[in-house]
Every structure is written in structure tokens, then in C-alpha cells.
Biopython code that builds the backbone (N, CA, C, O; Angstrom):
import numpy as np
from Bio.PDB.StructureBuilder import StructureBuilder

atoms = [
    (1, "UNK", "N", (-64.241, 10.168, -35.776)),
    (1, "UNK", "CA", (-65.246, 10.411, -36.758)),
    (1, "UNK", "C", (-66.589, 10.113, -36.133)),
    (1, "UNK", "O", (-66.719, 9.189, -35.329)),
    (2, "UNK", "N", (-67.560, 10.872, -36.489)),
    (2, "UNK", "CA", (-68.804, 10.356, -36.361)),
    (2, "UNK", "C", (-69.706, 10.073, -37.217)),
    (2, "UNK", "O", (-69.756, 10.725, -38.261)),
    (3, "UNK", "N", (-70.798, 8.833, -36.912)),
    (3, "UNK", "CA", (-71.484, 8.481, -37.849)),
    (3, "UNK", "C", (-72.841, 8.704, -37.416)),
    (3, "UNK", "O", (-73.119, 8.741, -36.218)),
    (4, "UNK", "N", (-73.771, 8.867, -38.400)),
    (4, "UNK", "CA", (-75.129, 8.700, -38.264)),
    (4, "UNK", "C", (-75.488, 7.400, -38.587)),
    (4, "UNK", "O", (-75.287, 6.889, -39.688)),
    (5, "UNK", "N", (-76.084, 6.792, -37.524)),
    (5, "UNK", "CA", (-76.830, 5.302, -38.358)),
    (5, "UNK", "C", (-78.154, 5.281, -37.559)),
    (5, "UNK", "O", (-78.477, 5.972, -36.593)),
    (6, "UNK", "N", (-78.908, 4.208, -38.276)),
    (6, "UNK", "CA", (-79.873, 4.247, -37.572)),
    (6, "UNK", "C", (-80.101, 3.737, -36.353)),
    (6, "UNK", "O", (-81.264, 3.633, -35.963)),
    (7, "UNK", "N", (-78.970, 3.312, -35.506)),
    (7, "UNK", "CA", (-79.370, 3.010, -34.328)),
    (7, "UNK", "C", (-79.185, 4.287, -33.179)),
    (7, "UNK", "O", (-79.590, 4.392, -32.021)),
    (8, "UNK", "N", (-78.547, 5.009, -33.876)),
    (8, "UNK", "CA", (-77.983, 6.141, -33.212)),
    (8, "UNK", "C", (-76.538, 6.748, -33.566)),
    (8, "UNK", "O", (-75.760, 6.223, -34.363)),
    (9, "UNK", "N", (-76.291, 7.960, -32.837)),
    (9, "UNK", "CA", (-74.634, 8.282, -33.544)),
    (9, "UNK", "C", (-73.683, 7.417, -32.844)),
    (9, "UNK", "O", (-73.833, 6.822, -31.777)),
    (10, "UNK", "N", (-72.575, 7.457, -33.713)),
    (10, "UNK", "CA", (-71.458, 6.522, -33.096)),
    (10, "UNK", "C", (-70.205, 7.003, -33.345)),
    (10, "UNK", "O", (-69.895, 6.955, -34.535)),
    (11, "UNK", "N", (-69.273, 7.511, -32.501)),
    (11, "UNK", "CA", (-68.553, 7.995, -32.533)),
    (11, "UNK", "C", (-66.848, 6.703, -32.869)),
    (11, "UNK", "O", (-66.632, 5.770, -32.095)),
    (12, "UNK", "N", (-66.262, 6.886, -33.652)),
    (12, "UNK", "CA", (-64.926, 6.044, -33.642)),
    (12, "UNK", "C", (-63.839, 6.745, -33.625)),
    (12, "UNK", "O", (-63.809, 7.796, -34.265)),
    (13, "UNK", "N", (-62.648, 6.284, -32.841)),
    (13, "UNK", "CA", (-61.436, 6.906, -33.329)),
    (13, "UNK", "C", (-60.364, 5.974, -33.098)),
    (13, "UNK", "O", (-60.162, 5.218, -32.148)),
    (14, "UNK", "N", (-59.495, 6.247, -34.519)),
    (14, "UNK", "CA", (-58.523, 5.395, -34.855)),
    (14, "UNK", "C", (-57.823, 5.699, -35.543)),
    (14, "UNK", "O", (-57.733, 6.926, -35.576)),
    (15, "UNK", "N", (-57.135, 5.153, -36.260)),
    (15, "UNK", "CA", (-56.088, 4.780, -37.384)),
    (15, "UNK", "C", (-56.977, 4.879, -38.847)),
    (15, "UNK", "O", (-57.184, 3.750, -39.291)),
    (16, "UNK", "N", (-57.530, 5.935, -39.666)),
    (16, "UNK", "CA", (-58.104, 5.059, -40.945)),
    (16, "UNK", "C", (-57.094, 4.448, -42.148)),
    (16, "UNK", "O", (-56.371, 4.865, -43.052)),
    (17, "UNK", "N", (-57.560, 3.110, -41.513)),
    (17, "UNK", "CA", (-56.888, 2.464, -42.709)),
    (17, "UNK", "C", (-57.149, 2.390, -43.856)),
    (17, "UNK", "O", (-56.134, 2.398, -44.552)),
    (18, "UNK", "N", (-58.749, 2.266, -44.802)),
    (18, "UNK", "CA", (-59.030, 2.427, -45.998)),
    (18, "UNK", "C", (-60.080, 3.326, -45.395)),
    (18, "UNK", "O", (-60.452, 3.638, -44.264)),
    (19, "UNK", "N", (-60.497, 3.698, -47.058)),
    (19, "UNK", "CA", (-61.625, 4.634, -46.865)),
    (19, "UNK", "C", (-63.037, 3.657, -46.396)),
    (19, "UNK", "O", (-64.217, 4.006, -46.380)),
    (20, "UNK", "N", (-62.448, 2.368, -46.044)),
    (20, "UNK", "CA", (-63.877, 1.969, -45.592)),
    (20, "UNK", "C", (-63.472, 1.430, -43.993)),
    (20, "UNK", "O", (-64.242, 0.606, -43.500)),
    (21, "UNK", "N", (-62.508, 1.795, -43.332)),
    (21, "UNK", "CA", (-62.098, 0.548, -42.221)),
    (21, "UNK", "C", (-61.439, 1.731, -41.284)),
    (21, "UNK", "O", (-61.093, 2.788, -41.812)),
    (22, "UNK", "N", (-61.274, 1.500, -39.822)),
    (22, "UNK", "CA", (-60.299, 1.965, -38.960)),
    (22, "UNK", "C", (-60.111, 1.199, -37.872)),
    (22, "UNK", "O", (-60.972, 0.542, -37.288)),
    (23, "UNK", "N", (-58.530, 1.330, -37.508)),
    (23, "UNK", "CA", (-58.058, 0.045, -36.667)),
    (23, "UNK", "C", (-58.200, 0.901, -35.603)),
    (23, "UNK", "O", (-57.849, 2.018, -35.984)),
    (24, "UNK", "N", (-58.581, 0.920, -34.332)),
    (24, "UNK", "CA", (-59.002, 1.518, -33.184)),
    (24, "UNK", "C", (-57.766, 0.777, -32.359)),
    (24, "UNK", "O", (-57.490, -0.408, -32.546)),
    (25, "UNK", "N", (-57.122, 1.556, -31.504)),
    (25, "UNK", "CA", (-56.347, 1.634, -30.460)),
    (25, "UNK", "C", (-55.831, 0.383, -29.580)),
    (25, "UNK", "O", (-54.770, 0.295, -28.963)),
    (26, "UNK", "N", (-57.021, -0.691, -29.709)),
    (26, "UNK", "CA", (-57.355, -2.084, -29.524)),
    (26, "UNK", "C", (-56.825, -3.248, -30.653)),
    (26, "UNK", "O", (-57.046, -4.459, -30.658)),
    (27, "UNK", "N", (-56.115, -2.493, -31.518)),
    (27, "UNK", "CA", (-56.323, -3.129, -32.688)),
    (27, "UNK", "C", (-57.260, -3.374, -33.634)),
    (27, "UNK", "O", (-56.992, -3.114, -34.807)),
    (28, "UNK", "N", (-58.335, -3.838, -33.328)),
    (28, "UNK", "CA", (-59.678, -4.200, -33.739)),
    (28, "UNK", "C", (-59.886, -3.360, -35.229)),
    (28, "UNK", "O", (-59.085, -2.426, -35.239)),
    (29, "UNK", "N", (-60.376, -3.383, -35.981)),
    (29, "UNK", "CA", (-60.593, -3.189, -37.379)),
    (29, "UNK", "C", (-62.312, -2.910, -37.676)),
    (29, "UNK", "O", (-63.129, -3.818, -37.829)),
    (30, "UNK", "N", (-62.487, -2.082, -37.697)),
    (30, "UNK", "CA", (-63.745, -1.374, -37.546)),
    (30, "UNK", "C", (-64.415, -0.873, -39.421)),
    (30, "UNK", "O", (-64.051, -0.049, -40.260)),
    (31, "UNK", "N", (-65.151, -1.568, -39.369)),
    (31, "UNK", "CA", (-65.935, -1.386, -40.845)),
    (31, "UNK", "C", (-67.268, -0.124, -40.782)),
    (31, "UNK", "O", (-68.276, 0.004, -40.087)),
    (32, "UNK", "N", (-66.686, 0.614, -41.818)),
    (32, "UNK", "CA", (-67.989, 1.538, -41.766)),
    (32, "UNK", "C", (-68.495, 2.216, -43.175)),
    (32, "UNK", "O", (-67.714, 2.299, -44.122)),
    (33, "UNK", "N", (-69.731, 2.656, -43.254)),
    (33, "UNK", "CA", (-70.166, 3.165, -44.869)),
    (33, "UNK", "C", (-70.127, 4.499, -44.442)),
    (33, "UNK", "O", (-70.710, 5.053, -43.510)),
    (34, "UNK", "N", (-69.032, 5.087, -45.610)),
    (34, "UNK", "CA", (-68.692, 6.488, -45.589)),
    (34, "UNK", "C", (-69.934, 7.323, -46.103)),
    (34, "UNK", "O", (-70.163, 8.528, -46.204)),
    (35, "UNK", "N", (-70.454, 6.465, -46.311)),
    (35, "UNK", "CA", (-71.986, 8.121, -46.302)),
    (35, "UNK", "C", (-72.859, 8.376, -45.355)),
    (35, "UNK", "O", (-73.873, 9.071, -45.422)),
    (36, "UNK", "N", (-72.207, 7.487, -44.022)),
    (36, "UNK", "CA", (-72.977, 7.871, -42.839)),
    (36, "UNK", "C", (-72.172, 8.585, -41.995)),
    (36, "UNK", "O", (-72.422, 8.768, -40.803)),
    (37, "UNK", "N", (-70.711, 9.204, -42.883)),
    (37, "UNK", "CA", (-69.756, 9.712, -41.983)),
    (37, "UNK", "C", (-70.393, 11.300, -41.966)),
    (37, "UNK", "O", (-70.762, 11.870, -42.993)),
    (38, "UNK", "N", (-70.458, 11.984, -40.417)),
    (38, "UNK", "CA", (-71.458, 13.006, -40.386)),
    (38, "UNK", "C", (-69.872, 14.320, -40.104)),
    (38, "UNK", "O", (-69.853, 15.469, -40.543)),
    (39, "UNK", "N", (-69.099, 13.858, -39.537)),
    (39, "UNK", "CA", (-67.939, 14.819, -39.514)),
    (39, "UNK", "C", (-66.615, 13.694, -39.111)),
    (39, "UNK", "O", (-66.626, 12.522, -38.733)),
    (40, "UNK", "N", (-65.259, 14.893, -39.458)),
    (40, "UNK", "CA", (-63.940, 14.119, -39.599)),
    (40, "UNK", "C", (-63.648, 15.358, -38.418)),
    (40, "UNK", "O", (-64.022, 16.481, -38.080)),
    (41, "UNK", "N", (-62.578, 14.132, -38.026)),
    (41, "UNK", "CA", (-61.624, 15.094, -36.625)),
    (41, "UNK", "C", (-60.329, 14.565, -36.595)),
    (41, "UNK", "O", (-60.057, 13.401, -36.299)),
    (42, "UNK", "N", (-59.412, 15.578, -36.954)),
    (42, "UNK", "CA", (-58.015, 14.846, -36.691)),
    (42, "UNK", "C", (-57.873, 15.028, -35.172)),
    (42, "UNK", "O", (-58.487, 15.979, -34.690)),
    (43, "UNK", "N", (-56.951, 14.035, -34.124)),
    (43, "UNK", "CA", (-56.818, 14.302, -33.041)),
    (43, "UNK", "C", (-55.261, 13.352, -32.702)),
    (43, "UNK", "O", (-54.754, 13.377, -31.581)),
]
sb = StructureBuilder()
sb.init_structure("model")
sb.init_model(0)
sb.init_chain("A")
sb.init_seg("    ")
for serial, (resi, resn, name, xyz) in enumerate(atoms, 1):
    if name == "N":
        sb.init_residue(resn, " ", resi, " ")
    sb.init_atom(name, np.array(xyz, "f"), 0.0, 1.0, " ", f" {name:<3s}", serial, name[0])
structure = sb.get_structure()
């Protein structure tokens, strides 16, 4: 997925676990606000 924020875009990919979280490959648990989600990619 990618996000727009204001520091710049940020790309994540993972597992989404809720519509607010994704566990990335690392495990790690990644928090994000879905109205900065700019596109979805299944892969």
C-alpha cells in the first residue's frame, strides 16, 4: 500500500491485519490512518 503523509510517500507491505494495522514480514505491526492510503496492491 501506499501512503501520502506529510513527510513524504511511504510505501508498506504486509499482512493487513485491521483496517488500521499491518504486520510486515518482520513481524513488526505497523499503524497507519486509512485516509492517507493513496492506492491498494495485492501481491
Amino acid at each position: 500500500m501506499r501512503l501520502h503523509e506529510p513527510s513524504g510517500p511511504t510505501e508498506l507491505v504486509g499482512v493487513l491485519e485491521t483496517l488500521t494495522t499491518i504486520r510486515k514480514r518482520t513481524g513488526e505491526i505497523v499503524y497507519f490512518d486509512p485516509q492517507h492510503v493513496v492506492t491498494w496492491r495485492i501481491v
